[in-house]
C-alpha positions in Angstrom: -3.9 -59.4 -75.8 -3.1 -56.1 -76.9 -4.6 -52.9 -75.4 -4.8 -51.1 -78.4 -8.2 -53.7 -79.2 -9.9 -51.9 -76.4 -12.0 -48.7 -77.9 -11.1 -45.2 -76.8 -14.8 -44.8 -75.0 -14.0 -47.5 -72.8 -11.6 -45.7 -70.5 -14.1 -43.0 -69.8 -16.0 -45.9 -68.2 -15.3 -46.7 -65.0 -15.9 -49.8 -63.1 -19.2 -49.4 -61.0 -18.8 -48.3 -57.0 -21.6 -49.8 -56.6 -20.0 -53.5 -57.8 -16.9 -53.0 -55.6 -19.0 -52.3 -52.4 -21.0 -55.7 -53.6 -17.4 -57.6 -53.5 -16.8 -56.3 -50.2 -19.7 -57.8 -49.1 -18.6 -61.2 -50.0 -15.7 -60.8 -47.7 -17.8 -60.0 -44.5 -19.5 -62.4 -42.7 -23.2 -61.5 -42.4 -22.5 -58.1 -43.2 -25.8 -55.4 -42.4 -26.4 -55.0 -46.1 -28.0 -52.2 -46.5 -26.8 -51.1 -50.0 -28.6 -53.2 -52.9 -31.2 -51.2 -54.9 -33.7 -53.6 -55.4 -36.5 -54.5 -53.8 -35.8 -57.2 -50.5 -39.2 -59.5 -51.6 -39.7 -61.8 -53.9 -41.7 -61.7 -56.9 -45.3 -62.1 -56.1 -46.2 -65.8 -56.6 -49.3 -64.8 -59.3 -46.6 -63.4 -61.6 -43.9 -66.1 -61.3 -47.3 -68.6 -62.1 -47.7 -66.6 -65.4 -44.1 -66.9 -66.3 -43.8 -70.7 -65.9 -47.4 -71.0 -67.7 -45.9 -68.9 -70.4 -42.8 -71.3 -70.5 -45.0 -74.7 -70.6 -46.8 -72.8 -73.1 -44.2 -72.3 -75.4 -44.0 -68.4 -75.4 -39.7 -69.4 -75.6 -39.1 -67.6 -78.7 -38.3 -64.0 -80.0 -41.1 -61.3 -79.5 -42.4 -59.1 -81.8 -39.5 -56.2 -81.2 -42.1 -53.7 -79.8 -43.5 -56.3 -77.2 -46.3 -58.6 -77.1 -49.7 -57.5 -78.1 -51.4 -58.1 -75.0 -48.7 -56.3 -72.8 -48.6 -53.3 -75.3 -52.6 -52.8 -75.3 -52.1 -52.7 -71.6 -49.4 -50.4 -71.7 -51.0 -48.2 -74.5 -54.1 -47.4 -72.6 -53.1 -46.3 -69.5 -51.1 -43.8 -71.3 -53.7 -42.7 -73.5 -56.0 -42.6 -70.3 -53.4 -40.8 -68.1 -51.9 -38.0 -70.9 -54.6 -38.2 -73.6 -51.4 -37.1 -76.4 -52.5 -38.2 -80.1 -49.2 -39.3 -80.7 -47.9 -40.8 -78.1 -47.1 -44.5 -78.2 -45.7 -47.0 -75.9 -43.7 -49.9 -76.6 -41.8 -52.9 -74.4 -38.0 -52.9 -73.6 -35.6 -54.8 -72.4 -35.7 -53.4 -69.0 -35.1 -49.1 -68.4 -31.7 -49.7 -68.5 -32.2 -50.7 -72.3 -34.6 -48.0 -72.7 -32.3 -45.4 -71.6 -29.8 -47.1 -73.8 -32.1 -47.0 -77.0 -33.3 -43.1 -75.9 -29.7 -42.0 -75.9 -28.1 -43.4 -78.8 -31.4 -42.5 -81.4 -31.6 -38.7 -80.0 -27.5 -38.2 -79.0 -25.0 -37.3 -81.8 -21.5 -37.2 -80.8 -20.4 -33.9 -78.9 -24.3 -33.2 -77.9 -24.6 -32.4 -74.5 -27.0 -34.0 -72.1 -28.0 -32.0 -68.6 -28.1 -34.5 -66.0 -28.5 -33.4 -62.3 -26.3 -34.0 -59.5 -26.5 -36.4 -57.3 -27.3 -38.9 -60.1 -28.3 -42.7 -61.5 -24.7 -44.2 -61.8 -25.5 -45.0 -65.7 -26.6 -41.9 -67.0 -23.1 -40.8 -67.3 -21.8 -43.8 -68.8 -24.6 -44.7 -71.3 -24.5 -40.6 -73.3 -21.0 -41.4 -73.3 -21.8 -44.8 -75.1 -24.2 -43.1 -77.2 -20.9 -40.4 -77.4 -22.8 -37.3 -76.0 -21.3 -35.5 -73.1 -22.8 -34.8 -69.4 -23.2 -31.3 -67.8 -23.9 -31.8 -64.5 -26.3 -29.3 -62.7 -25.7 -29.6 -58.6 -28.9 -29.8 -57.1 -27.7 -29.6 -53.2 -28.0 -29.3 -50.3 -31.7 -29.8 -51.0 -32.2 -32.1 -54.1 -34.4 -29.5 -55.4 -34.0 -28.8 -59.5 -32.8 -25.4 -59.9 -34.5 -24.4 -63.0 -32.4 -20.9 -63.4 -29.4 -22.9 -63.5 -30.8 -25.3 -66.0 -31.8 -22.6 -67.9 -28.1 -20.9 -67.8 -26.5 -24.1 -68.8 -28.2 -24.4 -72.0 -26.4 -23.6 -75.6 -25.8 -24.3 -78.9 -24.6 -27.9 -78.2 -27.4 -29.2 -75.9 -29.9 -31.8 -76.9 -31.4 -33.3 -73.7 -32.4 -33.4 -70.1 -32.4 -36.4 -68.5 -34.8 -36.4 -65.3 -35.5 -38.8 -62.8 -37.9 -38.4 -60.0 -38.7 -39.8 -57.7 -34.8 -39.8 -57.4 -32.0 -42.4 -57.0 -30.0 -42.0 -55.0 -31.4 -39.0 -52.5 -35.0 -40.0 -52.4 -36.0 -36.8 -53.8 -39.4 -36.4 -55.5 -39.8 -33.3 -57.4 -42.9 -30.5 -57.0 -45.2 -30.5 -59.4 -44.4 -26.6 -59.6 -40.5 -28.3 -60.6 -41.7 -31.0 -63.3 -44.1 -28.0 -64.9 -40.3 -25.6 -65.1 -38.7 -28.4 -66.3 -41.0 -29.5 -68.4 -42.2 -26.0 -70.2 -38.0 -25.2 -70.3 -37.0 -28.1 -72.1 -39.9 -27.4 -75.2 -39.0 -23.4 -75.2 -35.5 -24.6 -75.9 -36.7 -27.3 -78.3 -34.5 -30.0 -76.1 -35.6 -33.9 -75.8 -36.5 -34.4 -72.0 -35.5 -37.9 -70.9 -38.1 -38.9 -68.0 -37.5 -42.0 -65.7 -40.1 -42.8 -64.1 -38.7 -46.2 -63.0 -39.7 -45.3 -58.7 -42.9 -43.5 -59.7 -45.2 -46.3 -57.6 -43.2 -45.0 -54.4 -44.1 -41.6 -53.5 -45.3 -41.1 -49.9 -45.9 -37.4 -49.3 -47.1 -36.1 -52.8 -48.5 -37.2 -55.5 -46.3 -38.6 -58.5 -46.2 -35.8 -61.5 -44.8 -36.6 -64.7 -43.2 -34.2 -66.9 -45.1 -35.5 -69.9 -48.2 -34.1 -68.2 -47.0 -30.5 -69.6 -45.0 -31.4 -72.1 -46.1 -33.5 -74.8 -42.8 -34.9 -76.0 -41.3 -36.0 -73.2 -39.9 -39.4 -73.5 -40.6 -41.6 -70.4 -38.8 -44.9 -69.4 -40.6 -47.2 -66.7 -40.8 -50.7 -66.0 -41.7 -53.3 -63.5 -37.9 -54.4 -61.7 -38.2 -51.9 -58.6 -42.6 -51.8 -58.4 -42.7 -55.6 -58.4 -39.1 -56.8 -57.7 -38.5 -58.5 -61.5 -35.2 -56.7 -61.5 -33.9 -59.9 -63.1 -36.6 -60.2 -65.5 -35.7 -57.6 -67.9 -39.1 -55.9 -68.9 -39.2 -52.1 -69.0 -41.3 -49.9 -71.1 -41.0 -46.3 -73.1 -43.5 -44.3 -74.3 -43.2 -40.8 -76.3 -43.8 -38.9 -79.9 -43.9 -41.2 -82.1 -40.9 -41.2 -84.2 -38.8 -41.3 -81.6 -40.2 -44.4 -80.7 -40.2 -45.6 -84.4 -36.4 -45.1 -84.1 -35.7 -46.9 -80.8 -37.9 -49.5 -81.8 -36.0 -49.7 -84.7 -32.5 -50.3 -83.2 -34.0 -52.6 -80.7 -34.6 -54.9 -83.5 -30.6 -54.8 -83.7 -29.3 -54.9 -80.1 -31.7 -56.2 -77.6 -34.2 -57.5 -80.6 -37.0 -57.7 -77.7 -37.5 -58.4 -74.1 -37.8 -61.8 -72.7 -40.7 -63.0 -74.4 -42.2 -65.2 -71.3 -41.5 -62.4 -69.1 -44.0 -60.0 -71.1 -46.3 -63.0 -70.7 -46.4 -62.5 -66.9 -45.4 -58.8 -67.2 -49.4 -59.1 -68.2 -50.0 -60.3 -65.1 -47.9 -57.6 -63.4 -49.9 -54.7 -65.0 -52.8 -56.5 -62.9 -51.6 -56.6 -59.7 -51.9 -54.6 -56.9 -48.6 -53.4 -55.7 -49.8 -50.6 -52.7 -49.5 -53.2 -49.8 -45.9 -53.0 -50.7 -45.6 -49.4 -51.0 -46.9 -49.1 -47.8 -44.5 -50.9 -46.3 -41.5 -49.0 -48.0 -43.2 -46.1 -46.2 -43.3 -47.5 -42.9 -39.6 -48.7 -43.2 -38.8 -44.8 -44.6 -40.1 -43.3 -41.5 -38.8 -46.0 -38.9 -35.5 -45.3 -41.0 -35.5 -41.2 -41.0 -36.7 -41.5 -36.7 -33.7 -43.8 -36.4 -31.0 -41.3 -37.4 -32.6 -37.5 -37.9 -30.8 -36.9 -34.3 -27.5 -37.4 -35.9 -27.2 -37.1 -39.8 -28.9 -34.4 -41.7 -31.5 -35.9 -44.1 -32.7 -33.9 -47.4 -35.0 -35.8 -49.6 -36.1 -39.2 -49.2 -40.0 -38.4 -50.7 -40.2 -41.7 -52.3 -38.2 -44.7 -54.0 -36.3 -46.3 -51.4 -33.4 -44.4 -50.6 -31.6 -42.2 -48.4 -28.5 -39.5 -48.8 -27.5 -38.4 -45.6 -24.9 -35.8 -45.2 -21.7 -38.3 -44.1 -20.8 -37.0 -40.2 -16.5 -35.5 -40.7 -17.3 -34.2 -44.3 -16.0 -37.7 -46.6 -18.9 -39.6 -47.6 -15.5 -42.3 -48.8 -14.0 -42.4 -45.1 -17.5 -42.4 -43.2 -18.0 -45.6 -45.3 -15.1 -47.1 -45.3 -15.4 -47.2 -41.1 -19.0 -48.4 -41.5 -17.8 -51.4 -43.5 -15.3 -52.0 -40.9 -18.0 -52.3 -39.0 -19.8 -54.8 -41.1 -22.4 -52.4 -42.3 -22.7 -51.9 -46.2 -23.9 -48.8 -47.5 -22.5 -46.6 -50.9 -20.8 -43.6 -51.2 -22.1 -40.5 -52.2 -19.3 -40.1 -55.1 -20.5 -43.0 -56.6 -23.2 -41.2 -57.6 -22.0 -37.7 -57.7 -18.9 -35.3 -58.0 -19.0 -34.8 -54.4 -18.2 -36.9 -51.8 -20.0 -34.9 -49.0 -23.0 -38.4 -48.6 -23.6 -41.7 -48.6 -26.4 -44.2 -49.5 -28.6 -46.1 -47.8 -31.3 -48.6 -49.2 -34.0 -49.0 -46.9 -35.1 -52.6 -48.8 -34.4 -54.4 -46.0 -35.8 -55.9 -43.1 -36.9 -54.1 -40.1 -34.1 -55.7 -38.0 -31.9 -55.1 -40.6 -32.7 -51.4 -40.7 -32.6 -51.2 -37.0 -29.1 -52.8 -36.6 -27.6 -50.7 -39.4 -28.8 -47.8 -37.3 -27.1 -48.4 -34.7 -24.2 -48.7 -36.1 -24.4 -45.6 -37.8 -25.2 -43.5 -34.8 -22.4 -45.4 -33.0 -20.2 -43.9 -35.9 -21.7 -40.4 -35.4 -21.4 -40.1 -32.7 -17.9 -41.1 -32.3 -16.7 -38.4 -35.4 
């Protein structure tokens, strides 16, 4: 097989950190695993009922591309109710990750540049390259707050979008609703797309969620139901946003992704319906036992909502704290995963209690022996 086959975007791809920490973990024996995003329950059982009815029920072949009727009114008038925009519409995707995709590649022409913030979501780099854009990253540390002068400097002639995400993977950080409004009112003086995931937005525990889309009526937004109600594997996202945007990401849906699951938006219905807060609560609980269990010995910035933390790593190498915590059969990421520095490292607190507890320990054993 010849190298030459392989296309020239592919080497500015690299293999996930993420991945490689995951095949670490199948080398350790009952390793403290406390790096998978995802949710540690199972779907609830009423949603799994609606997917096998929907299978026993036939509901086994393509989708209309925008989504299933029933799913879409559901979607459509809670955004209606919650932004009141004439024309904004909402249609289903084949999880945010395919949103993102389908945003990207309909707004991005090659050279455009995307603002993305730093620390980021490990695909945002990778999918404008894709969609052949290229990233400016804007460093938003030591606090995780969005520094809107510097957002403002780094625009010119070449940018077309800012991609936000709050509440934010990986530091936790959920942005003021004096921040979202800056953001928001920035990107439309500028006339630049603003990219919203909203994928956490059902885990915020100090402050209410705030959308950008609340000031700034063309603000794409990209949700879906994988982290609210652990379908991760399920594949069912949404979008919503003006509506030729969505015309055009509908239309290359149809040629890539061609719809989500179709019996998944059949219990995706059933989703919409249930109530998820018992669950938020407990992410909250397992935040603060979390954040008591180590603010003696690591610095802690964000951590507002989703479920995750980015502590400062203890001897200044986020790659070498890490590597001695796997040694010590605890897994957790690397801030420069997710980031040009290496200063952090990640911790998902979608665990169990025990797990959490013996994965602290271990980390203030290593902190205190820097």
């Amino acid at each position: 097989m010849s190298d030459r086959w392989i296309a020239d975007r592919m080497k500015k791809i690299d293999a996930s950190g993420i991945r490689k920490v995951f095949d670490l973990a199948a080398q350790l024996k009952d390793p403290v695993n406390l790096s998978i995003g995802q949710p540690h329950f199972d779907t609830p059982q009423p949603i799994q009922d609606a997917l096998n009815r929907a299978v026993a029920e036939g509901k086994n072949a393509y989708s209309q591309t925008q989504g299933i009727k029933p799913l879409l009114e559901l979607i459509q008038g809670s955004v209606d109710e919650e932004f009141g925009h004439s024309d904004r519409k909402a249609f289903v995707t084949s999880g945010t990750s395919g949103g993102l995709m389908l945003a990207l590649s309909v707004i991005l022409n090659p050279g455009d540049e995307v603002i993305v913030f730093d620390p980021w979501f490990v695909m945002y780099k990778h999918l404008a390259t894709l969609a052949g854009g290229t990233v400016r990253f804007i460093s938003t540390y030591p606090d995780f707050k969005i520094p809107l002068e510097r957002v403002r400097g780094a625009i010119n002639e070449r940018t077309k979008m800012i991609l936000f995400n709050s509440p934010a993977n990986p530091s936790g950080y959920v942005a003021s609703e004096q921040e979202v409004r800056g953001l928001a009112e920035l990107a439309q003086e500028h006339d630049l797309a603003l990219l919203s995931d909203e994928i956490y937005r059902a885990f915020c525990y100090d402050q209410e969620f705030v959308s950008p889309a609340k000031f700034n009526d063309q603000t794409i937004v990209i949700d879906g139901f994988s982290k609210s109600h652990s379908m991760t594997g399920w594949r069912v996202g949404w979008c919503h946003g003006p509506e030729h945007v969505i015309q055009q990401m509908a239309k290359l849906q149809q040629f890539t992704f061609v719809c989500a699951p179709h019996p998944a938006q059949w219990a995706a219905c059933e989703a919409w319906k249930y109530d998820i807060s018992p669950m938020v609560d407990e992410y909250r609980k397992k935040r603060d036992l979390i954040r008591a269990e180590l603010s003696e010995d690591f610095e802690i910035e964000g951590a507002g909502g989703a479920f995750y933390m980015f502590p400062t790593a203890p001897g200044g190498s986020g790659t070498e704290f890490v590597k001695r915590a796997i040694a010590n059969n605890l897994l957790i990421i690397p801030g420069n995963v997710f980031s040009s520095e290496d200063t952090h490292f990640r911790i998902s607190y979608a665990a169990t209690d025990d797990q959490l507890k013996r994965g602290a320990e271990i980390l203030r054993n290593l902190a205190r022996e820097s």
